[in-house]
C-alpha positions as CSV (number, residue, x, y, z in Angstrom):
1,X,85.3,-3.5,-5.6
2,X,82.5,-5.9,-6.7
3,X,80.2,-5.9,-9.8
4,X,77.1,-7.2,-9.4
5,X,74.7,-8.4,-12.4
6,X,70.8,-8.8,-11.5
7,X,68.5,-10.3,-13.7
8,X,65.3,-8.2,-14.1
9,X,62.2,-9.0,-15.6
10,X,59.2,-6.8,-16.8
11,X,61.5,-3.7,-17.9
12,X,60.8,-2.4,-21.8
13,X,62.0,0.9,-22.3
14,X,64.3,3.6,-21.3
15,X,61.9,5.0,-18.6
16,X,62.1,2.0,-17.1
17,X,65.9,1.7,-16.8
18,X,66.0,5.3,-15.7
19,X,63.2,4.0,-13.0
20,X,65.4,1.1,-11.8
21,X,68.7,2.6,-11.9
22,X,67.6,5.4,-9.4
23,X,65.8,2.7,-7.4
24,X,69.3,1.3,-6.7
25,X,70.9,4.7,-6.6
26,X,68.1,5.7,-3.8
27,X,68.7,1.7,-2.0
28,X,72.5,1.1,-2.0
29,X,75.8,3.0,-1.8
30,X,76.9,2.5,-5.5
31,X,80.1,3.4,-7.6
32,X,77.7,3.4,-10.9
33,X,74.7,1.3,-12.1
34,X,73.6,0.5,-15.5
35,X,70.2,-1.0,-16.6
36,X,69.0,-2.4,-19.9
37,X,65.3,-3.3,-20.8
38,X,66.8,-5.2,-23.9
39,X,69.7,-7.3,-21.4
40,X,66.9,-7.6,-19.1
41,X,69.6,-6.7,-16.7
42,X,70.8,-4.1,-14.4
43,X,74.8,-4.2,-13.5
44,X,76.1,-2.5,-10.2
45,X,79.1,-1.3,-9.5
46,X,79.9,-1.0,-5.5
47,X,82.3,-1.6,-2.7
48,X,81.1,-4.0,-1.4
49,X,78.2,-6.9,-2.4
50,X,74.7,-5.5,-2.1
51,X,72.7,-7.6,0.1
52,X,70.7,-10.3,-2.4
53,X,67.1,-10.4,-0.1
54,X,67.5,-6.0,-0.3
55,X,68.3,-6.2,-4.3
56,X,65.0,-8.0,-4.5
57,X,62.9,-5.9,-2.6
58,X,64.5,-2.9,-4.3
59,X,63.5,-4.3,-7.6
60,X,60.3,-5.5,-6.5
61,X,59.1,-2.6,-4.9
62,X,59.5,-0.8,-8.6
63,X,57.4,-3.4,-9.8
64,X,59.7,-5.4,-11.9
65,X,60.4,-9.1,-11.4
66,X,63.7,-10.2,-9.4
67,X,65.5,-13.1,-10.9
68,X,68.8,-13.6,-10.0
69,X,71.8,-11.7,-8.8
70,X,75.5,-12.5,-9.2
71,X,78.6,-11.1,-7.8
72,X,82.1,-10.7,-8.6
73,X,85.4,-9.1,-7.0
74,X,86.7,-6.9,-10.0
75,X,89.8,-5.0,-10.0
76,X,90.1,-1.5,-9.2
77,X,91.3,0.9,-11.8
78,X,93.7,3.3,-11.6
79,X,97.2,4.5,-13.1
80,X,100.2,2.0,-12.3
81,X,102.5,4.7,-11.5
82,X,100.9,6.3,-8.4
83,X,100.8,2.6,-7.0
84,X,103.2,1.6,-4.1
85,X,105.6,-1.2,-4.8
C-alpha cells in the first residue's frame, strides 16, 4: 500500500477540502483521502502510487495550485494472528 502526500495551494475552507477530496475520489482508485485547507495538503491512501502528471491535472482542474507530491510504501494493517507464518 502507498501513501501519498500532495502539496496544494489555493484551498481555505472545508468546502474546499470536500471539493478536492472527491476530485481524487472521482480521478484515482483510493483506500481513503484526506484534505486540509490549513496543511495545505491532501494525503492519499492507495494501492498503488498515483500517477504524479494525473495528481496535477486532477488538482488543477479544481482550480487549486499543484505543488508537489510524495510517495511512500506503508505497511498494511491487519491482526497478527490471521497472518501466515
Amino acid at each position: 500500500m502507498t501513501r501519498t502526500t500532495v502539496k496544494i495551494e489555493g484551498m481555505m475552507c472545508q468546502n474546499c477540502e470536500r471539493h478536492m477530496t472527491e476530485a481524487f475520489k472521482k480521478a484515482f482508485k483510493v483506500r481513503e483521502v484526506t484534505a486540509s485547507h490549513e496543511d495545505k495538503q491532501a494525503v492519499i491512501v492507495s494501492d498503488t502510487a498515483p500517477d504524479s502528471e494525473k495528481l496535477r491535472e486532477t488538482v488543477e482542474a479544481a482550480g487549486y495550485k499543484f505543488i508537489s507530491a510524495e510517495s511512500e510504501e506503508i505497511e498494511k494493517k491487519g491482526f497478527p494472528f490471521f497472518r501466515k507464518k
